[in-house]
C-alpha positions as CSV (number, residue, x, y, z in Angstrom):
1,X,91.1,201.9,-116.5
2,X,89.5,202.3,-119.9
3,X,89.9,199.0,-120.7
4,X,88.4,197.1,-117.5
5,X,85.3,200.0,-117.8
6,X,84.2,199.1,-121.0
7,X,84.8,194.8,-120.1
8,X,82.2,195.5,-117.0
9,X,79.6,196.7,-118.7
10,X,78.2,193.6,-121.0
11,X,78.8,191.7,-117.4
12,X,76.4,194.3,-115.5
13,X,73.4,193.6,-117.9
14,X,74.3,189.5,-118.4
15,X,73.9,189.4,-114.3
16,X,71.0,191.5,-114.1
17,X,69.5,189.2,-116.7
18,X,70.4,186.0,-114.4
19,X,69.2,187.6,-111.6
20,X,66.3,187.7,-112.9
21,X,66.1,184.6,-114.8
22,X,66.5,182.5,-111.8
23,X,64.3,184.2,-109.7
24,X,61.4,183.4,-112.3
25,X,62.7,180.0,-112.5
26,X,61.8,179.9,-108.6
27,X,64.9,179.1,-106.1
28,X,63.8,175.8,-105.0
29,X,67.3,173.9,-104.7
30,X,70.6,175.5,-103.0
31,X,71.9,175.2,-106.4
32,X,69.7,178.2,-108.0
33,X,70.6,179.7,-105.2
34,X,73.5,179.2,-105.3
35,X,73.8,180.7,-108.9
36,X,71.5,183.2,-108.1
37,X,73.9,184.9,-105.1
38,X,77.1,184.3,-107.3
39,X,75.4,186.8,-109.8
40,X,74.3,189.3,-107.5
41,X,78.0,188.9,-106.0
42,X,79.8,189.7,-109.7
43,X,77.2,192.5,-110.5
44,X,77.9,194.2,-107.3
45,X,81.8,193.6,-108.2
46,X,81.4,195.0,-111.7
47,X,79.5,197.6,-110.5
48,X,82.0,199.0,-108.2
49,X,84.7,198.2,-110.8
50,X,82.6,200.4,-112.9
51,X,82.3,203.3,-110.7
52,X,86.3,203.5,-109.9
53,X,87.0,203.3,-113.9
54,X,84.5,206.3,-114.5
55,X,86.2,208.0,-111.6
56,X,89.9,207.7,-112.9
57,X,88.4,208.7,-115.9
58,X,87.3,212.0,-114.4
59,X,90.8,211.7,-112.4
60,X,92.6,212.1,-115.6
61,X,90.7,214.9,-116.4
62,X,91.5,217.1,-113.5
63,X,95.5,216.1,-114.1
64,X,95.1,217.4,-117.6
65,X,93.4,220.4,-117.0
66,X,96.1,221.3,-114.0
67,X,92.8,221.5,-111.5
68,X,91.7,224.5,-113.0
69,X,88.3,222.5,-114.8
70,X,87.7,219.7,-110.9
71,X,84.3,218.0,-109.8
72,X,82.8,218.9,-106.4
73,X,84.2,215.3,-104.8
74,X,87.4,214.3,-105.7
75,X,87.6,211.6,-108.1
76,X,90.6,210.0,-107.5
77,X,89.3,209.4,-103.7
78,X,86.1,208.0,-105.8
79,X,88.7,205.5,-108.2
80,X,90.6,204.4,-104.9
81,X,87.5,203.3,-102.6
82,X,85.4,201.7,-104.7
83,X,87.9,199.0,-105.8
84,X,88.6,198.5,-102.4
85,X,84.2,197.6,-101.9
86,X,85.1,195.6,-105.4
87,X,87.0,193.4,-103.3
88,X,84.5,192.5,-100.6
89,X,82.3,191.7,-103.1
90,X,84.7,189.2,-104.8
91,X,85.5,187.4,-102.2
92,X,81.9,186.3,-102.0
93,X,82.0,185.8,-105.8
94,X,85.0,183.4,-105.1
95,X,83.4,181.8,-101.7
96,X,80.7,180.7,-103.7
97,X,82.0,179.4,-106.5
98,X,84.2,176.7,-104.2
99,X,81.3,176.3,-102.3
100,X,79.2,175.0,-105.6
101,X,82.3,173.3,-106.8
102,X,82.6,171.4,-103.5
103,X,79.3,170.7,-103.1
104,X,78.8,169.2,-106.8
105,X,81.7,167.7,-106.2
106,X,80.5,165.6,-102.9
107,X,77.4,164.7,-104.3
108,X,79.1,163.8,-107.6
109,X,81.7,161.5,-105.4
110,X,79.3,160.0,-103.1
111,X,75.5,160.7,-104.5
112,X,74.1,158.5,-102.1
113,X,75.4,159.8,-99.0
114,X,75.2,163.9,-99.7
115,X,72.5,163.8,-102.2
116,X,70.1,165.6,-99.2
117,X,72.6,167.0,-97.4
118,X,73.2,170.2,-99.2
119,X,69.1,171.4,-99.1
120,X,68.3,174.7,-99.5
121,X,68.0,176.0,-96.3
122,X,71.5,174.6,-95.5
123,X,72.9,176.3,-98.5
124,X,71.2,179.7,-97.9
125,X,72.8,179.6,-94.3
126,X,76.4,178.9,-95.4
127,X,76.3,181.9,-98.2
128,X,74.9,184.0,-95.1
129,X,77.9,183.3,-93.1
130,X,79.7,183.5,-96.5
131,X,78.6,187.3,-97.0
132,X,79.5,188.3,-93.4
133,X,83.0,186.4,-93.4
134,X,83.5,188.8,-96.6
135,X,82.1,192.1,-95.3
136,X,83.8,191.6,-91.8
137,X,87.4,190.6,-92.9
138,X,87.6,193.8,-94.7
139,X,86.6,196.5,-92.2
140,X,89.5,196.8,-90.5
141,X,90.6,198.3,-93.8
142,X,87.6,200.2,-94.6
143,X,87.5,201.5,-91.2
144,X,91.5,203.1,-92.2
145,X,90.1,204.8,-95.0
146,X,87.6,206.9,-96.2
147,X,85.9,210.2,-98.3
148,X,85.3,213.2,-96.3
149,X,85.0,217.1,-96.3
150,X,88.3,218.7,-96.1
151,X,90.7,221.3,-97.8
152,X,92.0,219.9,-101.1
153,X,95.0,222.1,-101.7
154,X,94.8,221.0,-105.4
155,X,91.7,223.0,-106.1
156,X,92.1,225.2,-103.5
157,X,89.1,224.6,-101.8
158,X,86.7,222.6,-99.9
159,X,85.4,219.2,-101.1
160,X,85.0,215.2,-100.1
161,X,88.8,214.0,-100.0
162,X,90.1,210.9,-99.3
163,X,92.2,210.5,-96.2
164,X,94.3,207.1,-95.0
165,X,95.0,206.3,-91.3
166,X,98.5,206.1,-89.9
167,X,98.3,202.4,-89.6
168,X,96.4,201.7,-92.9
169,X,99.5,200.5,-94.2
170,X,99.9,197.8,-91.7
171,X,96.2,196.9,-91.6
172,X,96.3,196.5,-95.6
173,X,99.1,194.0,-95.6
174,X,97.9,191.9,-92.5
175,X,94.1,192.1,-94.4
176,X,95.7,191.3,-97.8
177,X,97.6,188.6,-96.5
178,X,95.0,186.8,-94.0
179,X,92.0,187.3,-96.6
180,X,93.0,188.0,-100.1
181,X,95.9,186.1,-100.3
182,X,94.2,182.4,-98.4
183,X,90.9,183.0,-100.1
184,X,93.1,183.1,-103.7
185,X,95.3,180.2,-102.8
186,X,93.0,178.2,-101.0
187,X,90.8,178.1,-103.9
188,X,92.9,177.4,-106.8
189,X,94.0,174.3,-104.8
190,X,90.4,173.4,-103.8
191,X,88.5,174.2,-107.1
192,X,91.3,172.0,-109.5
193,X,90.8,169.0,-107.0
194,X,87.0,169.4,-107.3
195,X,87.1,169.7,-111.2
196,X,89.3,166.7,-111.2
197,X,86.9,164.4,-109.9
198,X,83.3,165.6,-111.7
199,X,85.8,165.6,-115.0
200,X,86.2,161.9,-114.2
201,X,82.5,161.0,-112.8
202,X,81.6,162.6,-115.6
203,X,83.5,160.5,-118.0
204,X,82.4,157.5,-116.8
205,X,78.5,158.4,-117.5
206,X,79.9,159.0,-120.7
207,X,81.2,156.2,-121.1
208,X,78.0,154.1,-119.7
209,X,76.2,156.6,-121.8
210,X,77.9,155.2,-124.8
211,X,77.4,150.9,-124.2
212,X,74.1,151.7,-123.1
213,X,71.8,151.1,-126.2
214,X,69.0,153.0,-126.7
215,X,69.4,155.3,-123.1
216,X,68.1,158.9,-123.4
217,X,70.1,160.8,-121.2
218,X,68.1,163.2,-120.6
219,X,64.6,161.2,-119.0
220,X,66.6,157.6,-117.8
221,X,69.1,157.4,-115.3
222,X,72.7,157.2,-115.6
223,X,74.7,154.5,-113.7
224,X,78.7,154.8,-113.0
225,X,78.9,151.1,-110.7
226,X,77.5,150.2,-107.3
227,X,75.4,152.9,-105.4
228,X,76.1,155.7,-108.1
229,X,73.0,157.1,-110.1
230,X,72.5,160.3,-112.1
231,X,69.7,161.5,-114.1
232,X,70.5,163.8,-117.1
233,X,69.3,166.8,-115.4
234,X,71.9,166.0,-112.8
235,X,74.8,165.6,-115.5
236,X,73.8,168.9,-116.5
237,X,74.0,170.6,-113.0
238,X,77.6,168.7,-113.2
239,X,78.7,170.3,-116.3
240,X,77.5,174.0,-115.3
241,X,79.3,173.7,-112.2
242,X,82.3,172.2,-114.0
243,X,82.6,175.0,-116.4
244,X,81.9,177.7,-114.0
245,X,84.7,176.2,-111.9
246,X,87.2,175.9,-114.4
247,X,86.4,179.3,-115.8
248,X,87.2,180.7,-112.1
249,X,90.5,178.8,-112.2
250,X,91.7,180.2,-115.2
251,X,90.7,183.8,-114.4
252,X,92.1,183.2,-111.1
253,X,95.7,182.7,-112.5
254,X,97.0,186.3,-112.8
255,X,96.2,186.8,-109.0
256,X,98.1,183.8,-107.8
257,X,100.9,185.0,-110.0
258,X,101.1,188.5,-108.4
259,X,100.9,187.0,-105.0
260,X,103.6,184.4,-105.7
261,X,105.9,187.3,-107.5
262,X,104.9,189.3,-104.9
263,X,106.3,186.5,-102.0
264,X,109.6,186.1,-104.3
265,X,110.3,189.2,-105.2
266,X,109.8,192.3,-102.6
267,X,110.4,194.6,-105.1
268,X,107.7,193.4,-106.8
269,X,105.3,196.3,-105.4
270,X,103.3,199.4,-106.3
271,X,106.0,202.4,-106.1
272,X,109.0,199.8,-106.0
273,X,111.7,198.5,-108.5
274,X,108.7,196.6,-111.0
275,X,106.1,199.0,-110.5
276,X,105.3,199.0,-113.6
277,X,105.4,195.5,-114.5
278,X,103.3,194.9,-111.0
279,X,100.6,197.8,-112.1
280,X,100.4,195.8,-115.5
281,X,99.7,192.7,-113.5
282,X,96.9,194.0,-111.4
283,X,95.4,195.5,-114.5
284,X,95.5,192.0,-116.1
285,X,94.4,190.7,-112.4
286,X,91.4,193.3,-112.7
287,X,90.2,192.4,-116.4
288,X,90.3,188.3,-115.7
289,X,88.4,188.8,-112.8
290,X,85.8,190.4,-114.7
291,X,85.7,188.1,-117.6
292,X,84.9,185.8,-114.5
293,X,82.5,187.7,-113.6
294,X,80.1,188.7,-117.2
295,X,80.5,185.3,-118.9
296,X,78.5,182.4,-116.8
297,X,75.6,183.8,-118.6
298,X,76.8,181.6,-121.4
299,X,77.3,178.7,-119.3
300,X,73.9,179.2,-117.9
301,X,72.5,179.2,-121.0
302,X,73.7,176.0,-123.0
303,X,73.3,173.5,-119.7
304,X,70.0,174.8,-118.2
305,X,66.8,174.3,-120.2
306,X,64.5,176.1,-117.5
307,X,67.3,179.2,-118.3
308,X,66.9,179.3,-122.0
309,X,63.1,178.8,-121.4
């Protein structure tokens, strides 16, 4: 818990700052955008990852002072729901990021066919729907769980506790599996493919780049055969998306891996035969995922000129 505190906290301030960066830049392509609602989307993840590290923080306080030295709501309800809004967040963190991958990837592909397809108004639509698809596939679970005023007999008194439904069990796992689970999958085998192909397009305007004499990439355009054109500005849109892509790939490893163990292995579960090899996982899950979320700033920052301006 220590560990994945202190890893949020450069990551909060690097997405306020490209929050605000793009905003003064103006959002006048869905591609700002875009950027723009994938840093809102990790702030609000690390901020919530924040809140349950200072809370099992305070958690471990209370165990080691036997309850007799306890805060007036409980902390370890605080530590338990506010991973659990962590993970609605993600999931728009991880919608987005296939969405620019895809979309880059299209209009990499086939420039002249999508190249006005994905405007700005288009893109601010499909991140709405993206936002409610994320909010809405978790309240079943949300609605099985909460903080409220009850008797703690730990403290011996009254104080905001969290209780779990009967069925919360049952709706976790068919959540997990429906949302969590596809969203993690379906990306890694989306985002790869898309990656693939800009890694390609974009070593072919290398390559033209090269036996052109005398092109500036930045100002002229870029040619890769019949129909295919890209200015330099383009290449660099290609190469942030790229990077952001691949970085979400890698980070995204350790939560295939628990999900695959978790499909081979039933024992392979919080409070089972590799519990502690499992809680080692998700911590390792938790800290990639924020590394995903705190460094684009440095991404943003070597392939966008009106960023560094």
């Amino acid at each position: 818990a220590l560990l994945t505190t202190v890893a949020s906290l450069p990551g909060l301030f690097a997405n306020l700052l490209n929050i605000k960066t793009f905003i003064t830049m103006g959002l006048e392509d869905g591609i700002t955008v875009s950027f723009l609602v994938l840093s809102l989307s990790d702030l609000g993840y690390l901020a919530a990852q924040l809140c349950g590290g200072v809370a099992s923080g305070f958690n471990v306080l209370e165990l080691w002072f036997n309850f007799t030295v306890w805060f007036p709501v409980q902390p370890f309800a605080v530590a338990v729901y506010c991973p659990n809004i962590a993970y609605v967040v993600y999931a728009m963190t991880v919608l987005t990021t296939t969405y620019l991958a895809v979309v880059r990837c299209m209009c990499v592909a086939r420039p002249l066919h999508f190249k006005n397809t994905f405007t700005r108004a288009r893109t601010v639509w499909t991140l709405v729907v993206f936002a409610l698809v994320s909010v809405g596939s978790y309240i079943p679970l949300l609605l099985n769980m909460g903080i409220a005023e009850q008797f703690d007999d730990d403290v011996g008194a009254v104080r905001p506790t969290l209780w779990f439904s009967a069925i919360r069990p049952f709706v976790k796992g068919l959540t997990w599996a429906a949302r969590d689970t596809v969203l993690a999958i379906l990306s890694q085998t989306v985002i790869p493919i898309c990656v693939f192909v800009m890694t390609r397009c974009l070593r072919q305007a290398s390559n033209f780049r090269k036996s052109a004499s005398g092109t500036n990439a930045q100002n002229s355009e870029i040619k890769k055969g019949p129909g295919k054109i890209f200015t330099g500005k383009e290449l660099l849109v290609v190469q942030q998306v790229l990077l952001v892509s691949t970085l979400y790939v890698v980070c995204n490893t350790p939560k295939v891996v628990v999900i695959l163990a978790g499909f081979l292995q039933p024992e392979f579960s919080l409070g089972k035969r590799y519990n502690n090899i499992y809680v080692a996982m998700i911590s390792l899950r938790d800290l990639f995922e924020q590394v995903n979320s705190s460094v684009n700033i440095l991404i943003y920052y070597k392939y966008n000129r009106k960023f560094r301006s």
